[in-house]
C-alpha positions as CSV (number, residue, x, y, z in Angstrom):
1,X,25.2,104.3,-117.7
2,X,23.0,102.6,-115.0
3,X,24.6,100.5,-112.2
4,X,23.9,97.5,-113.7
5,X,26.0,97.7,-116.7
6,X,28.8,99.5,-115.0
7,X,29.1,96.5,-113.4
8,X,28.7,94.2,-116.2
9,X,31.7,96.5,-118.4
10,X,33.7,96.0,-115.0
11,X,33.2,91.8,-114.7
12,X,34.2,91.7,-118.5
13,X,37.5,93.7,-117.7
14,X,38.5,91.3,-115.1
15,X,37.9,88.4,-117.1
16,X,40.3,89.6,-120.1
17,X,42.6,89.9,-117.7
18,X,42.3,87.2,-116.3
19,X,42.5,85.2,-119.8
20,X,45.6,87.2,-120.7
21,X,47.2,86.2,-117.4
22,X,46.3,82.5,-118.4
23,X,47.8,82.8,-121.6
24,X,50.8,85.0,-120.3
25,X,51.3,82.3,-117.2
26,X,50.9,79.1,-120.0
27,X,54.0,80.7,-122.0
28,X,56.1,81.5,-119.0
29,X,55.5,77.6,-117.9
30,X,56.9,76.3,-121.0
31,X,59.6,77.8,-121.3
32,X,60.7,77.8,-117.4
33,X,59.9,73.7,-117.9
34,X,62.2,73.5,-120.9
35,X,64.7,75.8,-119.4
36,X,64.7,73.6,-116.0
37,X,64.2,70.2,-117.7
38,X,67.8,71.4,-119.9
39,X,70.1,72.5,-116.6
40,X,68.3,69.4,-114.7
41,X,69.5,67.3,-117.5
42,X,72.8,68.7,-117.9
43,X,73.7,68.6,-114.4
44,X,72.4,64.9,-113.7
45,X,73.4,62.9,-117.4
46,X,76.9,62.3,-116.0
47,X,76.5,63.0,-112.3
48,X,77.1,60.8,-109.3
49,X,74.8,59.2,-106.9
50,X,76.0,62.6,-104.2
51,X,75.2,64.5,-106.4
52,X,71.6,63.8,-108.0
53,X,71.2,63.5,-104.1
54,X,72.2,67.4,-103.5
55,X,70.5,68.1,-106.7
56,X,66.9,66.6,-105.5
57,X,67.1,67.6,-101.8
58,X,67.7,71.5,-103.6
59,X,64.7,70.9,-105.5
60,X,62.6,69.9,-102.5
61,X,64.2,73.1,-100.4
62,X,63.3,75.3,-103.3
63,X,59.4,73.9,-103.9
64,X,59.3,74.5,-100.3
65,X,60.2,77.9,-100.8
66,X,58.2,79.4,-103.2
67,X,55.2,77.6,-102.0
68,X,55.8,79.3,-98.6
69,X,56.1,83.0,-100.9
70,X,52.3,81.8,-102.5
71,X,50.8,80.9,-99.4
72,X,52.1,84.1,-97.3
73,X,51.3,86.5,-100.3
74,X,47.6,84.6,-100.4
75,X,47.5,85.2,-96.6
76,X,48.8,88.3,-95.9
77,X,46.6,92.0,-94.6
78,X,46.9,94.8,-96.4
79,X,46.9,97.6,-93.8
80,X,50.6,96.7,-91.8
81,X,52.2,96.9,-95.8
82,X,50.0,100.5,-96.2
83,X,51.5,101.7,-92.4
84,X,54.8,100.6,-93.3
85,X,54.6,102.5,-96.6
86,X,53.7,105.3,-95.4
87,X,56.7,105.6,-93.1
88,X,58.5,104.7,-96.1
89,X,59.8,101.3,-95.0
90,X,62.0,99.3,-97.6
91,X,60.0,96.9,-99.5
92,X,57.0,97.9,-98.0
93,X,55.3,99.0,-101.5
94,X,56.2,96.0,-103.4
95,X,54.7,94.1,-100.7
96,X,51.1,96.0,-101.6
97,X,51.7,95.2,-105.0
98,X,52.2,91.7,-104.2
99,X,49.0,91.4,-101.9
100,X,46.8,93.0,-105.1
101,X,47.9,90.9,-107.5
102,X,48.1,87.9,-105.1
103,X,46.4,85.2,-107.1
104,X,48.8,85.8,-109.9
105,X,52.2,85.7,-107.8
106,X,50.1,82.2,-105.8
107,X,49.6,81.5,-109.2
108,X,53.4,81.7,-110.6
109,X,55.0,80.6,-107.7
110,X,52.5,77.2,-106.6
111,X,51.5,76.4,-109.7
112,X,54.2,76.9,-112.1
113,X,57.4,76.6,-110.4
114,X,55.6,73.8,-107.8
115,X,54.4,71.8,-111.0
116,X,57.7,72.0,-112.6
117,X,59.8,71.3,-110.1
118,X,57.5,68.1,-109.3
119,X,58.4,66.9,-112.5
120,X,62.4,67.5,-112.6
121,X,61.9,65.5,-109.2
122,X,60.5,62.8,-110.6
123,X,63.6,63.0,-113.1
124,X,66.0,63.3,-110.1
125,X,64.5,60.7,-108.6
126,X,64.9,58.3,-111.6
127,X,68.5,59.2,-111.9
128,X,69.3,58.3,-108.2
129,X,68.2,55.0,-108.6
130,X,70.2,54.1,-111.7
131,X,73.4,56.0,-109.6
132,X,71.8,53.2,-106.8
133,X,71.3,50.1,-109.1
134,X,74.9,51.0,-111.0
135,X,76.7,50.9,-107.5
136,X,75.9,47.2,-106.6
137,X,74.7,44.7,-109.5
138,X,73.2,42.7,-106.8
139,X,70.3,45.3,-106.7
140,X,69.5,45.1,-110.3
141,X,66.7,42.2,-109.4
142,X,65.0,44.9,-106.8
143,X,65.2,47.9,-109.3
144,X,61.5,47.9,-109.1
145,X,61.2,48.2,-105.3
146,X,64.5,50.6,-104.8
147,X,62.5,53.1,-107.6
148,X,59.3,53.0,-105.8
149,X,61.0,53.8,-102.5
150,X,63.2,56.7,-104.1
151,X,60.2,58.2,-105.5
152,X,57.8,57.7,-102.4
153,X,60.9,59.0,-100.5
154,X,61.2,62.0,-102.6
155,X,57.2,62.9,-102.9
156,X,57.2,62.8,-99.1
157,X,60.4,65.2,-99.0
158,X,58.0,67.6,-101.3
159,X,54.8,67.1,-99.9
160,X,56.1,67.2,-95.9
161,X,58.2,70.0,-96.4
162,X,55.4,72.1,-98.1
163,X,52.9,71.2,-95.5
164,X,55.6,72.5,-92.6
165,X,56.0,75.5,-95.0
166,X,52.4,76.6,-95.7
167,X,52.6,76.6,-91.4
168,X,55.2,78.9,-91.3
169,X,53.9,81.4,-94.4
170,X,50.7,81.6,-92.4
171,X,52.0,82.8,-88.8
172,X,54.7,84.2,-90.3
173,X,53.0,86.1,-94.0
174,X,53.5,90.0,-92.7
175,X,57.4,89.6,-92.5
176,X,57.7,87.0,-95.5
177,X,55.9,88.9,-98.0
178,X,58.0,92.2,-96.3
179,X,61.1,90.0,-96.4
180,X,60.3,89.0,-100.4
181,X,59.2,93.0,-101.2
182,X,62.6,93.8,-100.3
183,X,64.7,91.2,-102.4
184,X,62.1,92.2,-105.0
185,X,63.0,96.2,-104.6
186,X,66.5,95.6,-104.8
187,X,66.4,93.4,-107.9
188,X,64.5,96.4,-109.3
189,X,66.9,99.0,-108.6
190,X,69.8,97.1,-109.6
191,X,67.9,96.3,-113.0
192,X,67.4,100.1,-112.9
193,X,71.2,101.3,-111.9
194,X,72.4,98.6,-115.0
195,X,70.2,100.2,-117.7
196,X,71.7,103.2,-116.6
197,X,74.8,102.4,-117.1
């Protein structure tokens, strides 16, 4: 087989990959959007103004989260994760996994659980201002301007706080991506040490 079509065989691999990790991705969205959008929903329908508060400032901390996990995994080297495993450091292998597949865990965790979480902000959002309007009927002509303001209030939250964290995932990627390779390992051995069981 000359180079040429080596090459060809090997492009066309990749790119069913690739299209089963689109479709893959596409189901795991839907379902983590209508498993969210239900506990979002639960936990706001009868909550007070505090709490759709707590509730939208934890959705901005997480969003800030795992777009700082996408951006370190995107950023991260290779060799200090192969030293490290080789002296058999904790986490350290799940960390090279993590770098080789990073488009798909940038993918996952800006993409899906950033778009998602956008949109359950939006519904936080809404639900503060009706806890706002419901406290003082004297606000009821302004409902218009005290919506706008919670939601550019809340897309600033999101937007600031990812732009701080994409900062700290870049200087910081080596012991991020470490620091995530070890939560991961341990999820994996406890998954192992209950099958076990």
């Amino acid at each position: 087989m000359s180079r040429n079509a080596k090459k060809i065989k090997k492009e066309r691999k990749r790119n069913t990959i690739f299209t089963r990790w689109a479709f893959i991705i596409s189901i795991w969205t839907f379902f983590t959007a209508v498993g969210i959008s239900m506990i979002s929903d639960l936990l706001l329908r009868e909550s007070t103004l505090l709490i759709a508060l707590i509730i939208l400032l934890c959705i901005v901390i997480i969003g800030a989260v795992a777009d700082i996990i996408a951006v370190a995994i995107t950023a991260a080297e290779l060799s200090p994760f192969n030293s490290m495993a080789a002296k058999k450091v904790y986490g350290a292998r799940k960390g090279i996994q993590m770098i080789q597949n990073a488009e798909k865990y940038a993918n996952f965790f800006s993409d899906v659980v950033g778009d998602v979480l956008g949109y359950v902000a939006g519904f936080a959002g809404a639900t503060v201002v009706v806890r706002i309007i419901s406290l003082n009927d004297q606000l009821t002509p302004y409902e218009s301007i005290v919506s706008v303001l919670v939601a550019g209030l809340s897309s600033a939250g999101i937007v600031g706080s990812k732009a701080i964290g994409k900062n700290i995932a870049i200087h910081n990627s080596t012991k991020i991506v470490l620091w995530f390779g070890k939560v991961m390992t341990f999820l994996s051995d406890w998954k192992l040490k209950n099958k076990k069981r």
